[in-house]
C-alpha positions in Angstrom: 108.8 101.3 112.4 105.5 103.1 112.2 103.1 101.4 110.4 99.5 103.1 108.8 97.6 99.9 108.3 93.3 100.3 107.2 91.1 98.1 108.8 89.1 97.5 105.7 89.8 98.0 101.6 87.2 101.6 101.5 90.5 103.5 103.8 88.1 104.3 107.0 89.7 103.6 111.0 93.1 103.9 110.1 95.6 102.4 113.0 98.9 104.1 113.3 101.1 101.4 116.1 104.6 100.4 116.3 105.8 97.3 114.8 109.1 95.7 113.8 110.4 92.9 111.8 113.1 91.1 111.1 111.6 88.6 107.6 109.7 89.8 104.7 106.6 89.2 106.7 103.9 91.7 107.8 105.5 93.6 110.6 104.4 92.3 114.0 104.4 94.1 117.9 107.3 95.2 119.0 106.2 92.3 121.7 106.1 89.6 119.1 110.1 89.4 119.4 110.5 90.2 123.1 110.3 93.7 123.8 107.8 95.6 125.6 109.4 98.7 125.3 108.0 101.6 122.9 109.4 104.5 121.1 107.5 106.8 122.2 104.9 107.1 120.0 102.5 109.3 120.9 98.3 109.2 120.9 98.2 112.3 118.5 98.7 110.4 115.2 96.4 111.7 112.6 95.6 110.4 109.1 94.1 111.7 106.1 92.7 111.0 102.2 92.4 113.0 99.7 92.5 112.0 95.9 94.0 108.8 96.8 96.8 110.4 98.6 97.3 109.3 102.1 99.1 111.5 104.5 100.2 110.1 108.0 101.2 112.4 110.6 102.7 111.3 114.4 104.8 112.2 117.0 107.6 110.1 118.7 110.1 110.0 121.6 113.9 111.5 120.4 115.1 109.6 122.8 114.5 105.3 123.3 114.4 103.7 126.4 117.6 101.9 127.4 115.7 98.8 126.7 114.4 99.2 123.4 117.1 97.2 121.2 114.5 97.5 118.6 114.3 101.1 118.3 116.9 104.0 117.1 117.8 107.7 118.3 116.9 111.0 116.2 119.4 113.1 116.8 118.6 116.7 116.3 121.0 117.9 113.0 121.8 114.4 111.8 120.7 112.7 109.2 118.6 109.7 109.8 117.6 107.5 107.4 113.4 106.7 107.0 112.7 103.5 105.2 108.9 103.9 103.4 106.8 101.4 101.6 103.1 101.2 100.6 100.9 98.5 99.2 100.3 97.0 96.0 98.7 99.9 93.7 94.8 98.9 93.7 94.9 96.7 96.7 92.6 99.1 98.9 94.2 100.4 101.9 94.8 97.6 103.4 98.7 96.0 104.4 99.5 94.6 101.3 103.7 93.8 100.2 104.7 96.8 98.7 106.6 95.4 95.4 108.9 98.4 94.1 106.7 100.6 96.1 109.5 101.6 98.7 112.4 103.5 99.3 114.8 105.4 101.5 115.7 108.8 102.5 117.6 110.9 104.7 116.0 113.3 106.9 117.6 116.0 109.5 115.5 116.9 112.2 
């Protein structure tokens, strides 16, 4: 997963990294559970606020490494799923569990 994490409540120095997890706990390096392998993701992320609104832009690998048993192809014309949460409503910007605030949906590339 890509995760957009603060590194304080005001929303300034956003971090956009790579995580996974396998609980209902904060998601954790990809290394945490044995894997140094990446998807790809690449040093252009960009993020943005405006109004409250924030909008995370990056760019990632189609293709995994063989390795990677924590990451997942995009196939160009398929649909892929995208999982999206966001903290508690209030919270700041920093990781907070998201509640109801999540959701799914299917995205062809």
């Amino acid at each position: 997963m890509v995760v957009v994490d603060s590194q304080d409540k005001g929303g300034g120095a956003f971090v956009v990294r790579e995580a996974w997890t396998l609980t209902y706990g904060t998601p954790l390096p990809k290394s945490f559970y044995g894997s140094d392998a990446t998807s790809g993701l690449a040093a252009d992320c960009a993020v943005s606020v405006m109004d409250g609104v924030i909008e995370a832009t990056f760019t990632r690998a189609a293709t995994i490494a063989p390795t990677d048993q924590l990451g997942a192809n995009v196939t160009q014309g398929v649909d892929t799923t995208v999982v999206w949460a966001f903290g508690e409503a209030g919270g700041g910007f920093m990781m907070d569990y998201h509640l109801q605030h999540r959701g799914t949906a299917f995205v062809t590339w």
